[in-house]
N, C-alpha and C positions, 0 to 999 in steps of 0.2 A: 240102546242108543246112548251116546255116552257127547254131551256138550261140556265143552272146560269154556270159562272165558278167562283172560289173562290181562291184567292193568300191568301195568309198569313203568318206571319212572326212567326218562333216559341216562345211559348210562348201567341199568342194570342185568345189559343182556338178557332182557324183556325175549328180543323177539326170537334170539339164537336159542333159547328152549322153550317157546310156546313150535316152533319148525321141530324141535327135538322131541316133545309132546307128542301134533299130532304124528310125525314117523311112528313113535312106538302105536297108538292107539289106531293108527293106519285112518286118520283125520283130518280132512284139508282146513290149513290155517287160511282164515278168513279176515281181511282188513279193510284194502280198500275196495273190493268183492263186496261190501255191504252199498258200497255206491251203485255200484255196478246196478242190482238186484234194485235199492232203488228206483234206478230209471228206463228199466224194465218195468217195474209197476206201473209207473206214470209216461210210458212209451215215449221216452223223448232219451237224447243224447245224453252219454255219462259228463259230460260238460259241462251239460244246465246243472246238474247237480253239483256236482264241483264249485259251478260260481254260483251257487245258490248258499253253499255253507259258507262259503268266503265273504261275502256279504251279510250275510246271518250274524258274523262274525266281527262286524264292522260295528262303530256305533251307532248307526242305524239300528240294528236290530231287524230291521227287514230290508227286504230286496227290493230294488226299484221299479217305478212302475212295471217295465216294460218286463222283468220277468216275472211274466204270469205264473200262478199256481197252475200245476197240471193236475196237479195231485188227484182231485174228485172228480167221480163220477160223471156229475153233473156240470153239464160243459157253464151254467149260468154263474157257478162258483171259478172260474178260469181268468175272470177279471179281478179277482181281487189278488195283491200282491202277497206270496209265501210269505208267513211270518213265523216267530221262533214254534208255536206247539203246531203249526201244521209239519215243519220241518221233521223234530221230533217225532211226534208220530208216525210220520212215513220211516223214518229211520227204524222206530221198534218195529212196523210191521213188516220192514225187510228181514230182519235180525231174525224176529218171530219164524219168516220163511227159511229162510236159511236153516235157522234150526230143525225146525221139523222135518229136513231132509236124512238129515242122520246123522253120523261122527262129526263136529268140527270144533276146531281151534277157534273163537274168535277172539282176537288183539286188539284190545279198546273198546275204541267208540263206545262207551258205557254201556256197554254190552252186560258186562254184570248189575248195573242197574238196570237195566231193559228185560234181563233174564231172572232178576232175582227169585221171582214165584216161579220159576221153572221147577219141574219135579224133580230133574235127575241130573242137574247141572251144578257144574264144582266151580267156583270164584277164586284166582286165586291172584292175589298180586304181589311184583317183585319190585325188592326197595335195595338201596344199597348208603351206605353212608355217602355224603358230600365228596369229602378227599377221594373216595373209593373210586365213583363214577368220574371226577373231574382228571381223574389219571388214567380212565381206560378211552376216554373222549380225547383227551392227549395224545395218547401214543394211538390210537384207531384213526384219526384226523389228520396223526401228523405238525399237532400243532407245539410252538419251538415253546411259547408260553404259559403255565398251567394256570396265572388269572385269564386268561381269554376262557379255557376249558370250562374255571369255576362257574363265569359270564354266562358261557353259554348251558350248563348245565340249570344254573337261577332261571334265565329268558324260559328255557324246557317247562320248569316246572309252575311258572309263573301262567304260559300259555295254554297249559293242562287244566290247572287249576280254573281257570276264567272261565277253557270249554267248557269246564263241569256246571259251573254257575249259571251260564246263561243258558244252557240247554235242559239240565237237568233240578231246576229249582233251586242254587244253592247250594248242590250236595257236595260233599266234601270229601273227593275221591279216595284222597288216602284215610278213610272211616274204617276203623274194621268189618264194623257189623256190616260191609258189604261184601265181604268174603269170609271163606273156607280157612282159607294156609295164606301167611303173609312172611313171603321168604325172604331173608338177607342176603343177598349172594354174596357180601362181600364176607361173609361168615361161612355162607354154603355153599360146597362147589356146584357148578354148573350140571352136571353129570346126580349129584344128590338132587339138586332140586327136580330135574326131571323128574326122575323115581320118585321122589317126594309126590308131585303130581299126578303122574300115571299111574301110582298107586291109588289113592285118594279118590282118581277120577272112576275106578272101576269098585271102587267100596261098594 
């Protein structure tokens, strides 16, 4: 059984070779599928989830009354409102499911910190210089101005960096010691890095 998970910073054609990944390793890429599976655990609409994180996300830090946790078991636990480790948790124990099914790709969601004690899982994440990403966000976009692109590649990495924080204690995504291979694309071509990967991922 063979899991990869894949970070990526936008702009690094993140997701055009974790799709190129799992094809070779014959692996479905997994992302917003981890919500999904979510709200299947907790039997309610992929919605509630959705505005569950988006709220989570707020400076609240929790969801408002009115959406109850579903999460437990125990219907007496269903009154108190979802907060950030109950969120979390339900997130790894999806991850955790998802994995144990067999081959897959997953993209984010701190999936490599969520898998990290996995036995047989590769981490690997892809970076590329500033100028590099803020000219493929350009001309992919369409946009006439490359400060707007640089803009929006900062806001990217600004709103990555927080997710990490408030969900995952602090941690500090682009760490190495959370992965295997930390590729440059704007150094390696897309087509290497794959192979880089799918090598790696079958050691």
């Amino acid at each position: 059984m063979t899991v990869v998970t894949i970070s990526r910073e936008l702009g690094s054609r993140g997701t055009r070779i974790a799709e190129a990944v799992g094809a070779e390793l014959g692996a479905p890429c997994i992302d917003k599928e981890v919500l999904g599976e979510m709200a299947k655990q907790a039997g309610v609409n992929v919605e509630v989830i959705v505005e569950a994180e988006e709220k989570l996300m707020s400076r609240a830090g929790v969801v408002s009354q009115e959406m109850r946790s579903l999460f437990s078991a125990d219907p007496s636990n269903r009154t108190r409102p979802m907060d950030q480790k109950t969120y979390v948790q339900q997130m790894g124990n999806a991850i955790h499911a998802l994995a144990r099914q067999g081959n897959a790709v997953f993209i984010g969601r701190g999936s490599q910190v969520i898998l990290e004690d996995h036995p047989t899982a590769l981490h690997a994440h892809l970076y590329a210089a500033p100028a590099v990403r803020a000219g493929r966000i350009q001309r992919r976009r369409g946009i006439a101005d490359i400060d707007t692109a640089r803009r929006i590649i900062h806001l990217a990495d600004e709103q990555r960096r927080n997710w990490y924080q408030r969900f995952f204690a602090s941690a500090d995504w682009k760490n190495c010691r959370h992965y295997h291979l930390m590729l440059d694309t704007g150094r390696i071509p897309e087509e290497a890095a794959v192979e880089l990967i799918v090598r790696a991922a079958r050691c």
